[in-house]
N, C-alpha and C positions, 0 to 999 in steps of 0.2 A: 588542793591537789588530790586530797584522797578522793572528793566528790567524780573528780576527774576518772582517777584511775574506776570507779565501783561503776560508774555509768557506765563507760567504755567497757568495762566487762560485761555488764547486762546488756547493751545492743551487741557486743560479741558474742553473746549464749542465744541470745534471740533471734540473731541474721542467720545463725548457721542453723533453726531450727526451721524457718523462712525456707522457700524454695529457690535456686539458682537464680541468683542476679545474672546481669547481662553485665560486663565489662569490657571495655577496650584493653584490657591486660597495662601492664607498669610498662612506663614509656619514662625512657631519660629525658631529663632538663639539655641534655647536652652529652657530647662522645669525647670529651675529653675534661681534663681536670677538675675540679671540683664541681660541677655543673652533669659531670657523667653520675655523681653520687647522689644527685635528688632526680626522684621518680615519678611520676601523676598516674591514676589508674580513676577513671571517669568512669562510673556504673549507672545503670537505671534497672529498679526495683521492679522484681519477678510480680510482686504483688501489689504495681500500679504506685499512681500516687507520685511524688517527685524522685530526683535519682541521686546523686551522692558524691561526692569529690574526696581521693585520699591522696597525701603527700607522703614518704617514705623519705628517710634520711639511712645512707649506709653509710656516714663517714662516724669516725669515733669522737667527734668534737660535736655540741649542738648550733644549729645553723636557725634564721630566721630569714624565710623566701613570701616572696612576693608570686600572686598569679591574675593571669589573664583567662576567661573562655569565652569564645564569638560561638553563636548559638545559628542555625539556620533561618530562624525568625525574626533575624536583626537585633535579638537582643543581646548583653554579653552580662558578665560576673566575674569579678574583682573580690581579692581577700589577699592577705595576709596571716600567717601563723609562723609561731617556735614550733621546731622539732629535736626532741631531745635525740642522743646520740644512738645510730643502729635502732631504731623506731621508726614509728609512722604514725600521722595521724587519724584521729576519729573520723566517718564519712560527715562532710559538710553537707547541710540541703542542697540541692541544687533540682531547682524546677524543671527548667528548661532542659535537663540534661534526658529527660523523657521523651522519646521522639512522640510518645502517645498524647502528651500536652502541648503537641506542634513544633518544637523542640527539635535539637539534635544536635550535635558536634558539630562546629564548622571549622574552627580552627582554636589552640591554644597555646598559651607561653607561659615561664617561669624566668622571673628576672631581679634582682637587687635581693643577688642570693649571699648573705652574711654571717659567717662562720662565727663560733664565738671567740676571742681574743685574738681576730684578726682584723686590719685594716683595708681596704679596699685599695685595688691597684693604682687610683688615681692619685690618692692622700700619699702612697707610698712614695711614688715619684715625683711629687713636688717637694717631698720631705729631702729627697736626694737629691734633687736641684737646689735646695735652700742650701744645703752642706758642700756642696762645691761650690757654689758662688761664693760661700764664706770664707770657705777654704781658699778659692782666688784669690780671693780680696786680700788677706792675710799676704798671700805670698808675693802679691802686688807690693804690699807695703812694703815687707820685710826688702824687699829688692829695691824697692827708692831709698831706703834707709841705705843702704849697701853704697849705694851710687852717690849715695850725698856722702856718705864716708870716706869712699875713695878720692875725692875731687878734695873734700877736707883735710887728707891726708896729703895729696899732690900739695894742697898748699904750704901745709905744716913743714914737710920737707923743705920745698923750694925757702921757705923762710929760714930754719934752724934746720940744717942737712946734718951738723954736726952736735948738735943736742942732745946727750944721753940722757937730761929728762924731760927734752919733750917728748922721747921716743915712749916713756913710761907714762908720760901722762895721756901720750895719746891711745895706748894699748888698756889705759887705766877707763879712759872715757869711751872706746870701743865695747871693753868689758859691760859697762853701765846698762849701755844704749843695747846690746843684747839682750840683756838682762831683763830689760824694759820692755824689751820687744817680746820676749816670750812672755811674761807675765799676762801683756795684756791681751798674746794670742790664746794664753789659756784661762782666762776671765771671759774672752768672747768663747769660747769653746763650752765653758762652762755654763753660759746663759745662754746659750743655744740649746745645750742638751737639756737645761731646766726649760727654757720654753717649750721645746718639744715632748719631753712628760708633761708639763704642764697640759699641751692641744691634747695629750692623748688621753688622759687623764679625764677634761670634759669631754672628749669624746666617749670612755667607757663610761663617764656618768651618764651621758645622756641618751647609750643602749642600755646602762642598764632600767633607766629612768623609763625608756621605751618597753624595755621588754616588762618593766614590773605593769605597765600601764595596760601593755598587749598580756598578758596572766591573770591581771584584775578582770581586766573583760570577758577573758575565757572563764575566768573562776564562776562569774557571774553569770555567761551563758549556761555552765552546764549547771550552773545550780539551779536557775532558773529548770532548765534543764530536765535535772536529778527532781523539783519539784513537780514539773508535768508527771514525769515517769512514775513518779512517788503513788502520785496521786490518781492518775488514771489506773495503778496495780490495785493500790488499796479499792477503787473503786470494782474491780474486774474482782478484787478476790472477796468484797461486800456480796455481790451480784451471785459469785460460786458458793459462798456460806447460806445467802437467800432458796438457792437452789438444791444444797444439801439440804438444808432443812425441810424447802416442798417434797424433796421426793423422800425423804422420812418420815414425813407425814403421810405422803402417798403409801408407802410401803407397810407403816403401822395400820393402813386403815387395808388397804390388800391384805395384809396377815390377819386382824378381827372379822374382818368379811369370810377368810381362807378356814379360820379355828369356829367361826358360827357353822358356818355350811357343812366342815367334816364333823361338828354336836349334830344339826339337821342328819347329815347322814347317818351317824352313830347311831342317835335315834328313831329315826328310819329302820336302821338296821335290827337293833333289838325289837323294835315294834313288830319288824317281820319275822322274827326269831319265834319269839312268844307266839305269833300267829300260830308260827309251825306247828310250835310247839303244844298250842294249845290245841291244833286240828287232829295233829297227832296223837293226844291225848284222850281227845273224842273219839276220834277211830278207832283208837286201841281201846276204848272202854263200849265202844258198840259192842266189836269183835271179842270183846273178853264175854261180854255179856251174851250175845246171842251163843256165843260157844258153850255158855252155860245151863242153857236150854237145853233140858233133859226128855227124849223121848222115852215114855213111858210104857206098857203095856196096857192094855185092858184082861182082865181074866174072867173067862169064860164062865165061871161058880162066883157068885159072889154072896157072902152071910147076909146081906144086906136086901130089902127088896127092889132097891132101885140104887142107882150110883149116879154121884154128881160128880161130872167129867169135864175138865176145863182144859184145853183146845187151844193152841197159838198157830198163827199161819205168818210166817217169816216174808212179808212182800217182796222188802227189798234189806241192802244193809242198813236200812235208815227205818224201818216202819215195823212195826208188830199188832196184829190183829187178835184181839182175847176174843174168844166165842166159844161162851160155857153150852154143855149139854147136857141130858136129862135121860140117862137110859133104865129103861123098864126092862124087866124080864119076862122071857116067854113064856109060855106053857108048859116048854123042858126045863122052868128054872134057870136059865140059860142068857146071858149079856149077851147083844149084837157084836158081829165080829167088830172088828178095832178098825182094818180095811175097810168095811159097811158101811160105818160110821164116817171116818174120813172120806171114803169118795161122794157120800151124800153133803159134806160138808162144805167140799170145792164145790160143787156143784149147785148146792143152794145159795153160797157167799160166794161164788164167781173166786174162789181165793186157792191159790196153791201152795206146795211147801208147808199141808196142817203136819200139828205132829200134837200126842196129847202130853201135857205138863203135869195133869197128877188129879187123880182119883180119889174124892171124898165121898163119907157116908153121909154127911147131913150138909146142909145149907148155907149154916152158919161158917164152917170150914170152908167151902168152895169161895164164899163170898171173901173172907179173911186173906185165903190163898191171893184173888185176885186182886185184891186193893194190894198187897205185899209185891207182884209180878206189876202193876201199872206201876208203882213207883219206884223199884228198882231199877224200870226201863228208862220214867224220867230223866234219874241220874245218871242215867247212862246214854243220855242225848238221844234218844231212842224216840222217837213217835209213836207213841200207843195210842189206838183205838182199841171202842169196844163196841163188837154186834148182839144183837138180840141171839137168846138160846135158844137150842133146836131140843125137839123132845124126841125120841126112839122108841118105839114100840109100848105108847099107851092103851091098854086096853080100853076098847071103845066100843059098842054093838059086835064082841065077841071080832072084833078084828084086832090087829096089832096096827095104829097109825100113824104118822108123825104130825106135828103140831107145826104149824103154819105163825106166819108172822104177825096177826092181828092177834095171839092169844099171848098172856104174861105166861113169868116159868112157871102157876099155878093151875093154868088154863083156862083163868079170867079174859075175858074180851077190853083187849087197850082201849084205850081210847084214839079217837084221830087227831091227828098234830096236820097241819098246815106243809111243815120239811117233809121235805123226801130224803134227809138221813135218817136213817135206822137210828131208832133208840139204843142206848148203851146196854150194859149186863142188868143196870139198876132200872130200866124203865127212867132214864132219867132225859 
């Protein structure tokens, strides 16, 4: 029974999760007496597939009915079930009750409907014709008894009219012969009513011998039952664990995929940081640097007879051109102006932006100076080049001239190189 009831509650949590069956609504067995209190309600399933029979009992005693349903198809279905008391039962399959599998209502009944410790109207009434005709019978006898007494009496009389004990003995033998007669009206009375417990008696053995037979069977369908159901859940919830599991594995491998690419980006990201960082680094070490290039003067007197003048021309924010030069004094003792010098500068190196960096008396200084300014520039991401030196007012056949590009800072004749770049400060 518990099979029964746990089943029936899980196709009841699962019908009403199910979309709208189709139902012919609860129909009486019958509109009067016991026949008005069993109901049928015949559905077919919203979601296909066969459709369902339920029986409903509203009496307070359990009943055990019988049914019929004629099918449009010429086909019909037959069953019997108990219904316990104010209950209903579980939907029975029912194929044909599908109009979609050809199917459909044609007509139905409920009949050899059996309440429980009741007898059926026909057993009743035979039972009350056995008890009158018994009851006849008796009072049949009991009346020839009477009639043969009286006639025995007429005798007794007419013989001894004046007999005071035959009168006692015939009131004594009356007595008897009642006596007799009730006895064995209540002997038959008694084995009447024992044989009638007795029929009824196999009669409720052999509903209850039916109904345990008709329980067994039901036990057994829903176990059978409870077993499909069992077993196609466990399968459905194998299927849902197989599935939890793929998409946790999906999800694990979406998040390793999600945590590599935002490392890719992160690294990306710093990579492009440090770019900046490092561009920015350079720019500001140009700009600190070229900022630090110092325009100098030239001074007009100088102790010395000649000055060694090293010259930078700022191309761009990115390039610096060194171009030493070589100025001689005039006749008044006197350095080329500083303007002189610079516009003969642009003009001979095509270079703008000269400005002079710093004034030495000898050689070895200028050269020091410029190794010092190329490699400060290096480190400071700077492009340095270097042109050949210009000379400024060497005396020469009593002129002041300047020194052309085939002679060294000594005014040695170079030699020819194959390039058409300009050798460096070192003739290099």
């Amino acid at each position: 029974m518990k099979y029964i009831f746990l089943i029936t509650n899980f196709l009841i949590c699962t019908s009403a999760l199910q979309a709208q069956d189709t139902c012919q609504g609860w129909q009486k067995a019958g509109s009067m007496g016991r026949q008005a209190q069993i109901s049928i309600n015949i559905c077919e399933r919203a979601s296909g597939g066969s459709g369902y029979v339920t029986l409903k009992n509203s009496a307070d005693t359990a009943v055990q009915v019988s049914y019929k349903i004629n099918f449009n198809n010429g086909e019909s279905q037959s069953g019997s079930t108990p219904i316990k008391a104010n209950s209903e039962t579980s939907g029975s399959s029912c194929f044909n009750c599908a109009e979609k599998n050809g199917g459909g209502i044609q007509s139905w009944s409920v009949y050899n409907i059996e309440f429980e410790g009741e007898v059926t109207s026909s057993s009743g009434n035979s039972s009350n014709k056995n008890k009158q005709s018994s009851s006849t019978s008796g009072w049949e006898e009991e009346e020839g008894l009477l009639n043969d007494d009286e006639s025995n009496e007429d005798n007794s009389y007419s013989n001894d009219s004046y007999s005071e004990e035959s009168i006692n003995q015939k009131r004594q033998r009356e007595a008897r012969r009642a006596e007799e007669r009730r006895l064995a009206q209540r002997r038959a009375e008694e084995k009447r009513v024992k044989d009638a417990i007795a029929r009824q008696n196999r009669a409720n053995a052999q509903m209850e011998q039916k109904a345990q037979q008709d329980l067994d069977s039901w036990n057994n369908m829903w176990d059978k039952a409870g077993d499909a159901v069992r077993a196609d859940q466990e399968r459905k919830w194998a299927e849902m664990e197989r599935a939890r599991e793929r998409e946790a594995e999906a999800y694990k491998r979406r998040e390793a995929e999600r945590r590599q690419q935002q490392q890719e980006w992160e690294r990306e990201r710093l990579r492009e940081k440090r770019e900046r960082e490092r561009k920015k680094a350079i720019e500001d070490a140009k700009k600190t640097f070229l900022k630090s290039l110092e325009d100098h003067k030239i001074p007009l007197f100088y102790e010395h007879p000649q000055a060694f003048v090293l010259c930078v021309s700022k191309i761009n924010n990115e390039t610096i051109k060194i171009i030493p030069a070589l100025l001689y004094k005039n006749s008044d003792k006197q350095l080329p102006y500083k303007q002189d010098v610079i516009n003969s500068i642009q003009k001979e190196r095509n270079v703008e932006n000269v400005q002079v960096h710093g004034i030495y008396s000898n050689f070895e200084d200028l050269k020091q100076a410029s190794k010092r300014l190329y490699s400060k520039g290096k480190q400071r991401y700077i492009t340095v080049t270097e042109a050949n030196r210009i000379e400024f007012g060497k005396p020469q056949n009593n002129k002041t001239t300047k020194t052309n590009d085939s002679e060294d800072f000594w005014g040695n004749k170079k030699k020819k190189t194959k390039t058409k770049k300009d050798d460096d400060f070192w003739d290099n």
